[in-house]
PDB file of N, H, CA, C and O in Angstrom:
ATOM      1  N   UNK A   1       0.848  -1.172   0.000  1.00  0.00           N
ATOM      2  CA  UNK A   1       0.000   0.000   0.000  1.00  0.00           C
ATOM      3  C   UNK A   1       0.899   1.243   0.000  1.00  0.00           C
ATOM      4  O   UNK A   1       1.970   1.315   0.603  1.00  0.00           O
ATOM      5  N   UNK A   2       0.250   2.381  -0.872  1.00  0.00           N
ATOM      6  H   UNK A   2      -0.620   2.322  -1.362  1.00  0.00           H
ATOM      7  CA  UNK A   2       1.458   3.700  -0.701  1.00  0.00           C
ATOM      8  C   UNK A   2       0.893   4.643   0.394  1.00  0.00           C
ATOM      9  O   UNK A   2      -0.170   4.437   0.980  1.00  0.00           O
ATOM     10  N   UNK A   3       1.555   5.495   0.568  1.00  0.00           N
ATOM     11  H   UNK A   3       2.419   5.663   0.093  1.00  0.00           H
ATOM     12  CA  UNK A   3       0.972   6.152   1.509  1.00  0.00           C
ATOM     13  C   UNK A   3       0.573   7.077   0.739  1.00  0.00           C
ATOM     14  O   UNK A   3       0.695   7.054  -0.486  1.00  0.00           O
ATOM     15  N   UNK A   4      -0.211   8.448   1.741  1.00  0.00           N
ATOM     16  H   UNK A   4      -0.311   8.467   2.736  1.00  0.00           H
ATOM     17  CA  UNK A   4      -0.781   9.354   1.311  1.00  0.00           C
ATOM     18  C   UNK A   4      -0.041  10.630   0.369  1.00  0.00           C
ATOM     19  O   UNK A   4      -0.600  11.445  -0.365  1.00  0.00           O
ATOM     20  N   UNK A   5       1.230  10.493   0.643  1.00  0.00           N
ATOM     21  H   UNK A   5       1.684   9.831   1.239  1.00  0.00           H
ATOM     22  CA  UNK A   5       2.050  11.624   0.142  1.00  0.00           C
ATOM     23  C   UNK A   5       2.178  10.656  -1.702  1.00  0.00           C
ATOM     24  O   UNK A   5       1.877  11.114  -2.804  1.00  0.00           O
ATOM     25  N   UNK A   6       2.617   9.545  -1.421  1.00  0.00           N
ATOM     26  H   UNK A   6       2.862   9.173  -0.526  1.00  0.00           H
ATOM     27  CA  UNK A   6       2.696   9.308  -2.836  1.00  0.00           C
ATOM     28  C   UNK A   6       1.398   9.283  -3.952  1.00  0.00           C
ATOM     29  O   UNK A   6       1.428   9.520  -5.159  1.00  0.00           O
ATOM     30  N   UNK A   7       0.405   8.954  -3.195  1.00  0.00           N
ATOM     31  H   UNK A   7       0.381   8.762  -2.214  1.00  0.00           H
ATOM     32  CA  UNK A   7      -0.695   8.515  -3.863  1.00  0.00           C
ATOM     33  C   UNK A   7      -1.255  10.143  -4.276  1.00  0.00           C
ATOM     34  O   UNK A   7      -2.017  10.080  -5.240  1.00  0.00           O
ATOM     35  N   UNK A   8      -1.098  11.227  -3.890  1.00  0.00           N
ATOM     36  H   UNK A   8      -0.479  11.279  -3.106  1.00  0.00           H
ATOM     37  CA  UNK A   8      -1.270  12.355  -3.811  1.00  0.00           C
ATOM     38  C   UNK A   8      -0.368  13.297  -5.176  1.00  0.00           C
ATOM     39  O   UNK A   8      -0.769  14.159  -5.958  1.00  0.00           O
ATOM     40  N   UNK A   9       1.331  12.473  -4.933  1.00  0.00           N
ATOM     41  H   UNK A   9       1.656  11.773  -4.298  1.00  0.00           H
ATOM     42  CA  UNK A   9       1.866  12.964  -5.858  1.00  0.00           C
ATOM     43  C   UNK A   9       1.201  12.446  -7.319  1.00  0.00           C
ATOM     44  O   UNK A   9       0.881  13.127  -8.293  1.00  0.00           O
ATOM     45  N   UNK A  10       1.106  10.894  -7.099  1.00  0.00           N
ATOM     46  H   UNK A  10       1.366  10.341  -6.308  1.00  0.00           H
ATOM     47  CA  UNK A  10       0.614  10.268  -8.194  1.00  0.00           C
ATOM     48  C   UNK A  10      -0.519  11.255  -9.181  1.00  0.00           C
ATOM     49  O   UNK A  10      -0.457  11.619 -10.356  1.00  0.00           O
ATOM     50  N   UNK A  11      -1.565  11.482  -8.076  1.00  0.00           N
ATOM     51  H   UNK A  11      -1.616  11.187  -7.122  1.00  0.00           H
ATOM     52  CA  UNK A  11      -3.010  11.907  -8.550  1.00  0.00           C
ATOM     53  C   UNK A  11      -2.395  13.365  -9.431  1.00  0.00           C
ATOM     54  O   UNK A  11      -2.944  13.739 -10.468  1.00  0.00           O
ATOM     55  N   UNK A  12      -1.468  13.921  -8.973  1.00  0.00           N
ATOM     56  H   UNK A  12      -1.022  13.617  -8.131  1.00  0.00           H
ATOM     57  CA  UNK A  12      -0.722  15.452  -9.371  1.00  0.00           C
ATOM     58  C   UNK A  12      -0.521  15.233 -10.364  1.00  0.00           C
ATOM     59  O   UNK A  12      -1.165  15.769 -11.265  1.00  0.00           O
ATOM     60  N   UNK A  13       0.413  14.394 -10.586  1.00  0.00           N
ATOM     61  H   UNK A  13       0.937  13.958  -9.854  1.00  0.00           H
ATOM     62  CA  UNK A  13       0.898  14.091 -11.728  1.00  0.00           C
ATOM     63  C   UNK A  13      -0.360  13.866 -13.129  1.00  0.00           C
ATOM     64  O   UNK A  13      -0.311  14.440 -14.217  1.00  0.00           O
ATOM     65  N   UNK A  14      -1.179  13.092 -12.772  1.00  0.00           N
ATOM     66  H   UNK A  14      -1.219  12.625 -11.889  1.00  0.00           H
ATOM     67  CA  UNK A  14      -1.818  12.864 -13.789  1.00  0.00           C
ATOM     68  C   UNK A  14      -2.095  11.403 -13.959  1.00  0.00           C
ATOM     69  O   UNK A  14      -2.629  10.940 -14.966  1.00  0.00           O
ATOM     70  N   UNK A  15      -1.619  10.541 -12.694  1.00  0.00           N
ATOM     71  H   UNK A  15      -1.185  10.917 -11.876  1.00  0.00           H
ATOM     72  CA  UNK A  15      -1.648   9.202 -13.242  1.00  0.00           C
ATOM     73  C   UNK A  15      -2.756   8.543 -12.511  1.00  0.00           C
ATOM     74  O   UNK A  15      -2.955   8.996 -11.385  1.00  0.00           O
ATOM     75  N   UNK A  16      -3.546   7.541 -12.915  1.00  0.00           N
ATOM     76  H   UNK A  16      -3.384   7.173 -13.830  1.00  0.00           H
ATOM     77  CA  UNK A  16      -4.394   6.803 -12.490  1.00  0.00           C
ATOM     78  C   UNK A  16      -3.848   6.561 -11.150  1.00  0.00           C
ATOM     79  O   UNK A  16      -2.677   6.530 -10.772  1.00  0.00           O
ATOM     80  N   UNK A  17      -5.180   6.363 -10.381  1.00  0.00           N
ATOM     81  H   UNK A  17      -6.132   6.388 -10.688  1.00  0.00           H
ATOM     82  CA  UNK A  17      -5.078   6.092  -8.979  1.00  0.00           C
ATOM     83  C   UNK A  17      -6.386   4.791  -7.926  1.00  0.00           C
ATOM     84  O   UNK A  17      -7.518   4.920  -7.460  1.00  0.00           O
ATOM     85  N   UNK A  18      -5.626   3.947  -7.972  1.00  0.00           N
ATOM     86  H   UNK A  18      -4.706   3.842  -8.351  1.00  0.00           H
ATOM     87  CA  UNK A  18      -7.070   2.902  -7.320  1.00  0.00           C
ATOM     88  C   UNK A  18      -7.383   3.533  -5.510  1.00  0.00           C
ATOM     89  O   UNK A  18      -6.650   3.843  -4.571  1.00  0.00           O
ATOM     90  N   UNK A  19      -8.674   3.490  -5.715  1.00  0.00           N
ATOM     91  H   UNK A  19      -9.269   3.239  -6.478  1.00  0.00           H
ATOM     92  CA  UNK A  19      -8.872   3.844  -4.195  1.00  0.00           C
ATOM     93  C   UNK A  19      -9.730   2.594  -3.609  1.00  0.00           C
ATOM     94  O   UNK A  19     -10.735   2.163  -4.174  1.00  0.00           O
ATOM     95  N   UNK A  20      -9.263   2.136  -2.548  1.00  0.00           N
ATOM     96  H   UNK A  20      -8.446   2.487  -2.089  1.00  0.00           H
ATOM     97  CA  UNK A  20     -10.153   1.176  -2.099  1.00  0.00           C
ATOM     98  C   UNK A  20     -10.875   1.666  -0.836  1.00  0.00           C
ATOM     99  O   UNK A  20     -10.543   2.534  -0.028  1.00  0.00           O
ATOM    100  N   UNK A  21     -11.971   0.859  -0.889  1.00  0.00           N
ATOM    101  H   UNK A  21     -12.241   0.154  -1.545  1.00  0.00           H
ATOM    102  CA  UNK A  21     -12.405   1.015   0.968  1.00  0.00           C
ATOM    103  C   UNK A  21     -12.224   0.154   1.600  1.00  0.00           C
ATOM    104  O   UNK A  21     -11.416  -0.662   1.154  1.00  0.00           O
ATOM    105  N   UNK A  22     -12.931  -0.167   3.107  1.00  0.00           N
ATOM    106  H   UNK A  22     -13.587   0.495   3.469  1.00  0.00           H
ATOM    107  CA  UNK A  22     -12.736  -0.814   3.928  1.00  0.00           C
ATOM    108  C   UNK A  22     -13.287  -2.358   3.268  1.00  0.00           C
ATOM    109  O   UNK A  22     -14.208  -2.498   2.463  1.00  0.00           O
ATOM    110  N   UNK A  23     -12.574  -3.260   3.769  1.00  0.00           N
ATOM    111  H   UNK A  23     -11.826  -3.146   4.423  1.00  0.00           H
ATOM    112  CA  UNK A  23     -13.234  -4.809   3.517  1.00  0.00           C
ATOM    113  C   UNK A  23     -14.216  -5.111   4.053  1.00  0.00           C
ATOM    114  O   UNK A  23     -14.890  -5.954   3.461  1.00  0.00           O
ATOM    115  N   UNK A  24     -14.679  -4.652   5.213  1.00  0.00           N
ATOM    116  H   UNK A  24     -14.132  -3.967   5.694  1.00  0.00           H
ATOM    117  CA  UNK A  24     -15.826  -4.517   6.153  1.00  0.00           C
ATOM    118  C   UNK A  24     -17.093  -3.556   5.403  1.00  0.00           C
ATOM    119  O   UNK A  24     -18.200  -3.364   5.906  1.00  0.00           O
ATOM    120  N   UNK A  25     -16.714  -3.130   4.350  1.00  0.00           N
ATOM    121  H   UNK A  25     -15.814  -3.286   3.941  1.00  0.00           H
ATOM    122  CA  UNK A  25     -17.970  -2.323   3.275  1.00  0.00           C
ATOM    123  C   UNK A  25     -18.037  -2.886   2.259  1.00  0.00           C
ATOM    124  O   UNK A  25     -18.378  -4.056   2.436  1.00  0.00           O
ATOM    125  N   UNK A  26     -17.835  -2.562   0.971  1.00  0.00           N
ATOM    126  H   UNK A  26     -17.558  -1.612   0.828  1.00  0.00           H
ATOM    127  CA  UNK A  26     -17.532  -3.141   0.080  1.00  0.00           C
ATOM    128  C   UNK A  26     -16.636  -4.150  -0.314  1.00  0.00           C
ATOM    129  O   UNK A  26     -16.978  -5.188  -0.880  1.00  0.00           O
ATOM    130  N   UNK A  27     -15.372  -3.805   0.019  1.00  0.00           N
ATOM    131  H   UNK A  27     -15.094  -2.961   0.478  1.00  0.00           H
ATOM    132  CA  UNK A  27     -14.318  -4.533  -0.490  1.00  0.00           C
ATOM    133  C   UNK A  27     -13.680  -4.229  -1.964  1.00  0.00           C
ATOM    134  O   UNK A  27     -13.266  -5.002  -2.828  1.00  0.00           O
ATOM    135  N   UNK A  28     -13.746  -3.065  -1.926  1.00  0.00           N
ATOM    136  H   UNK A  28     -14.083  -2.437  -1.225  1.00  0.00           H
ATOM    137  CA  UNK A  28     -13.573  -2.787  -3.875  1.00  0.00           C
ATOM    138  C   UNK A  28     -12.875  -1.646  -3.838  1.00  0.00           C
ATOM    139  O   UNK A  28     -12.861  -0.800  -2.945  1.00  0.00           O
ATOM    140  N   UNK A  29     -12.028  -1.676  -5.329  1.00  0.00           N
ATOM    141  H   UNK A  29     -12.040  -2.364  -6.055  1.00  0.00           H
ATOM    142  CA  UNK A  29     -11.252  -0.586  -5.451  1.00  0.00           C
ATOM    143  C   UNK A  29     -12.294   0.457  -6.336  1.00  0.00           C
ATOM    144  O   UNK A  29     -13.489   0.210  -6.500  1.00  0.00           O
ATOM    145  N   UNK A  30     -11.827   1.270  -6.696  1.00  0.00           N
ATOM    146  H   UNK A  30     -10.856   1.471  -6.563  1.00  0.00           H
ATOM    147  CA  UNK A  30     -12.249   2.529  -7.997  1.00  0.00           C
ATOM    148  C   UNK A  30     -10.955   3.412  -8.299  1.00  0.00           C
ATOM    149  O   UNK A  30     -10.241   4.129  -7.599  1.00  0.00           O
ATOM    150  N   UNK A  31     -10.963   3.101  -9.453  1.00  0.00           N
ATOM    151  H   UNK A  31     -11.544   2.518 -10.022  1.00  0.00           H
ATOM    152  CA  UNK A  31      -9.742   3.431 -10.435  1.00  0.00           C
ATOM    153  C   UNK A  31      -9.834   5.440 -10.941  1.00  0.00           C
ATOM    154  O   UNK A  31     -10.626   5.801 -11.812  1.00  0.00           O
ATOM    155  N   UNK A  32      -9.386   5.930 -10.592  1.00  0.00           N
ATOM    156  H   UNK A  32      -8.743   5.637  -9.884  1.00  0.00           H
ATOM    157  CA  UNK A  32      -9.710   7.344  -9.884  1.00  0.00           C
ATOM    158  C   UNK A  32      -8.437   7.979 -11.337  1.00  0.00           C
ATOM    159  O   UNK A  32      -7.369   7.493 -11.707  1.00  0.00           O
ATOM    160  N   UNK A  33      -9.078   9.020 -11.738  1.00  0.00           N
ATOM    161  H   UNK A  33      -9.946   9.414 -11.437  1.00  0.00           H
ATOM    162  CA  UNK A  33      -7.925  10.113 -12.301  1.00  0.00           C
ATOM    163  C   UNK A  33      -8.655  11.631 -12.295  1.00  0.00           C
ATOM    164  O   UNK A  33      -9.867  11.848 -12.297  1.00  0.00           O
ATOM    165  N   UNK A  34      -7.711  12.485 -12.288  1.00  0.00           N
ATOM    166  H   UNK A  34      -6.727  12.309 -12.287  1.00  0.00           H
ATOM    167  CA  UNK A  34      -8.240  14.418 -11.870  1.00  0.00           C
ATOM    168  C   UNK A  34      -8.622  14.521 -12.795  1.00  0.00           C
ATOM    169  O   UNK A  34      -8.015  14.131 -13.792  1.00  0.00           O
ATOM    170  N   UNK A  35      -9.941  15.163 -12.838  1.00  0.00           N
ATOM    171  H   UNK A  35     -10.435  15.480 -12.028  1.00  0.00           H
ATOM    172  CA  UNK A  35     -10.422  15.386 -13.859  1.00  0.00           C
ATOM    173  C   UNK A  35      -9.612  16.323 -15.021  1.00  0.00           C
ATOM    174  O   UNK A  35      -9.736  15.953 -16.189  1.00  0.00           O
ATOM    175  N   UNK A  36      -8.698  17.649 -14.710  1.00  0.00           N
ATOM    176  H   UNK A  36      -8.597  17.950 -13.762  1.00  0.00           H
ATOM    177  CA  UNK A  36      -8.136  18.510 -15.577  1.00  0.00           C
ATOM    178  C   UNK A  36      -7.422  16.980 -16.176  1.00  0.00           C
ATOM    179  O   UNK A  36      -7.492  17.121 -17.397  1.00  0.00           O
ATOM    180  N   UNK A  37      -6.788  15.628 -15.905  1.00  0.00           N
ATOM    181  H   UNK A  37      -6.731  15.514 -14.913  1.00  0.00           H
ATOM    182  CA  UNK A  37      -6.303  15.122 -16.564  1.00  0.00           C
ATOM    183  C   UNK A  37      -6.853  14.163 -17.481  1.00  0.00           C
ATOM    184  O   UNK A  37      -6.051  13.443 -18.075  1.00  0.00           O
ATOM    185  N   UNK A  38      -8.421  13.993 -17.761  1.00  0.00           N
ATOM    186  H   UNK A  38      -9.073  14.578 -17.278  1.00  0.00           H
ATOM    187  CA  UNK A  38      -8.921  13.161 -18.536  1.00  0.00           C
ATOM    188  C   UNK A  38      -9.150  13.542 -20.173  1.00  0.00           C
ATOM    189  O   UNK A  38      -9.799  14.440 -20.709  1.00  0.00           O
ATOM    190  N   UNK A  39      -8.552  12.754 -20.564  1.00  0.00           N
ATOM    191  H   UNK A  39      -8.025  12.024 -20.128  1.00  0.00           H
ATOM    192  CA  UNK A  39      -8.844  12.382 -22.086  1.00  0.00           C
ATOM    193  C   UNK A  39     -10.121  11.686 -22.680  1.00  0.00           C
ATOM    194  O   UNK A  39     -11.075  11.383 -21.964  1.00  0.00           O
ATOM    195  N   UNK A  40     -10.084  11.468 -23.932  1.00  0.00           N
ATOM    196  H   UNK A  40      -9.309  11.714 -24.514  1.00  0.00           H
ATOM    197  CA  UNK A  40     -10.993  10.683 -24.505  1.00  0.00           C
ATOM    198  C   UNK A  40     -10.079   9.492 -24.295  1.00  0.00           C
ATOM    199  O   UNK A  40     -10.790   8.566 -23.905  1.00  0.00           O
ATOM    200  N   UNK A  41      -8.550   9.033 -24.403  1.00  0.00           N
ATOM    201  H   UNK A  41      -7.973   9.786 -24.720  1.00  0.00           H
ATOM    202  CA  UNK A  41      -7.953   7.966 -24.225  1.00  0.00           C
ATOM    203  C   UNK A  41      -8.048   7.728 -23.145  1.00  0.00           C
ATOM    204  O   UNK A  41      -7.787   6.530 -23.031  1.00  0.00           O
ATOM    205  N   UNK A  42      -8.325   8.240 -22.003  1.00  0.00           N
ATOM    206  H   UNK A  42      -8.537   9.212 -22.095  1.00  0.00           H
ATOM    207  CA  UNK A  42      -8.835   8.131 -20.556  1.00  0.00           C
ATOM    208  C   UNK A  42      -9.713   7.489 -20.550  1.00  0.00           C
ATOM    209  O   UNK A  42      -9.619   6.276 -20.362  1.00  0.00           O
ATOM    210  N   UNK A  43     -10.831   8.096 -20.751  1.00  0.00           N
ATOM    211  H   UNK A  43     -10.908   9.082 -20.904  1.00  0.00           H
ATOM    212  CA  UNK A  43     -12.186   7.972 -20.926  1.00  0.00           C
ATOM    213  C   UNK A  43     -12.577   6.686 -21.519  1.00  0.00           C
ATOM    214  O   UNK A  43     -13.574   6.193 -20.990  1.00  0.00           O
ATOM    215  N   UNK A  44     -11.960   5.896 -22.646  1.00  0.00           N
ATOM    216  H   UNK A  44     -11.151   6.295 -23.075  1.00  0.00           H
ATOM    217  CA  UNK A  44     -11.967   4.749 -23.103  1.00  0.00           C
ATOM    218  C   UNK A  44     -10.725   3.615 -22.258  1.00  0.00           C
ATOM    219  O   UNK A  44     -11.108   2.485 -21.955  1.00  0.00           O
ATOM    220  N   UNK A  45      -9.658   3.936 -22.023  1.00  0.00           N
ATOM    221  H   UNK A  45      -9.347   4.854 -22.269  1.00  0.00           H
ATOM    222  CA  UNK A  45      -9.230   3.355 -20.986  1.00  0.00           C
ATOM    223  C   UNK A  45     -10.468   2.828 -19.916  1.00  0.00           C
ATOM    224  O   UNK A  45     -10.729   1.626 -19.952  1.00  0.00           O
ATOM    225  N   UNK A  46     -11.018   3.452 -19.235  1.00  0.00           N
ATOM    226  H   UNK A  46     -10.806   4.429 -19.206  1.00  0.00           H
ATOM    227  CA  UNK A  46     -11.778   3.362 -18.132  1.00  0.00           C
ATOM    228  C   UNK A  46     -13.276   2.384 -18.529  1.00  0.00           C
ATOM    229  O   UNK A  46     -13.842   1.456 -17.952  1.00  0.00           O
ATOM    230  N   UNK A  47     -13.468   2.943 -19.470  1.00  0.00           N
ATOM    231  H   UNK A  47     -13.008   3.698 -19.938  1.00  0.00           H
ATOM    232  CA  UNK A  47     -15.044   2.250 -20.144  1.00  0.00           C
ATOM    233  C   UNK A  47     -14.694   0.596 -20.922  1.00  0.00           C
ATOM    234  O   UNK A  47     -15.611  -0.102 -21.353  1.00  0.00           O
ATOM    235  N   UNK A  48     -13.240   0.179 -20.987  1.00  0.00           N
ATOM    236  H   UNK A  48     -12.494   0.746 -20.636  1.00  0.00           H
ATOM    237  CA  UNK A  48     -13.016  -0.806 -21.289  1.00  0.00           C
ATOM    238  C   UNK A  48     -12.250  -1.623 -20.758  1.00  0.00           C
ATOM    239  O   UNK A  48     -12.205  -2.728 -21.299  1.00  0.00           O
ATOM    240  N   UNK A  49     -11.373  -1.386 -19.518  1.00  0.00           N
ATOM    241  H   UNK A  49     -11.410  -0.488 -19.079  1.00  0.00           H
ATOM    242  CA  UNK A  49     -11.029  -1.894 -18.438  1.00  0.00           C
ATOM    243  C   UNK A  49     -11.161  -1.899 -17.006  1.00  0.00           C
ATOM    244  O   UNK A  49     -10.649  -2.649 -16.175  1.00  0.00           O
ATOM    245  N   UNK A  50     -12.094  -0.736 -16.843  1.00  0.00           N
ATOM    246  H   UNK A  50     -12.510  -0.126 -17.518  1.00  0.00           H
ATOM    247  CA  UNK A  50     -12.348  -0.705 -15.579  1.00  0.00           C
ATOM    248  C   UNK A  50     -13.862  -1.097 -15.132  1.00  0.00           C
ATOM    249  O   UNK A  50     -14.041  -1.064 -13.914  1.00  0.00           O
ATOM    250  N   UNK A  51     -14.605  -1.342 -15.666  1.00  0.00           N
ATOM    251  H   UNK A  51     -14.459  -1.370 -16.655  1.00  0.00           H
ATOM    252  CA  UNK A  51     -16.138  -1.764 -16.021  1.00  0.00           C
ATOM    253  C   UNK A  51     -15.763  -2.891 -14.830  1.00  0.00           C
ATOM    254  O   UNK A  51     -14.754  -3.509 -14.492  1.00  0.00           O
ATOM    255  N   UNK A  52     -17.672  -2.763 -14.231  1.00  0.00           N
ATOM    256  H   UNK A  52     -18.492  -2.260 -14.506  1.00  0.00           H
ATOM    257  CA  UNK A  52     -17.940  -4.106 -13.361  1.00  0.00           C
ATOM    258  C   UNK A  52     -18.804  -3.573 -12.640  1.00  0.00           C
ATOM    259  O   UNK A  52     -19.356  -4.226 -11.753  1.00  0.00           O
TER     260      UNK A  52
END
């Protein structure tokens, strides 16, 4: 697991980011990017691998 400073730089940067919750809720990640950084190659990234 990264911590908060990296996962933070990550999101800065522009790069995809999984967020999970507790196992005691769901148990599931969500595959997260800033919005100023979304593309249409984003956007299809996400609609064809991240689906479920």
């Amino acid at each position: 697991m990264n911590s908060i400073t990296e996962i933070l730089s990550d999101f800065k940067a522009g790069k995809f980011v999984i967020l999970v919750d507790d196992e005691n809720r769901e148990n599931e990640g969500d595959l997260i990017l800033a919005a100023e950084f979304t593309t249409p190659q984003a956007v299809n990234f996400l609609a064809k691998e991240a689906r479920g």
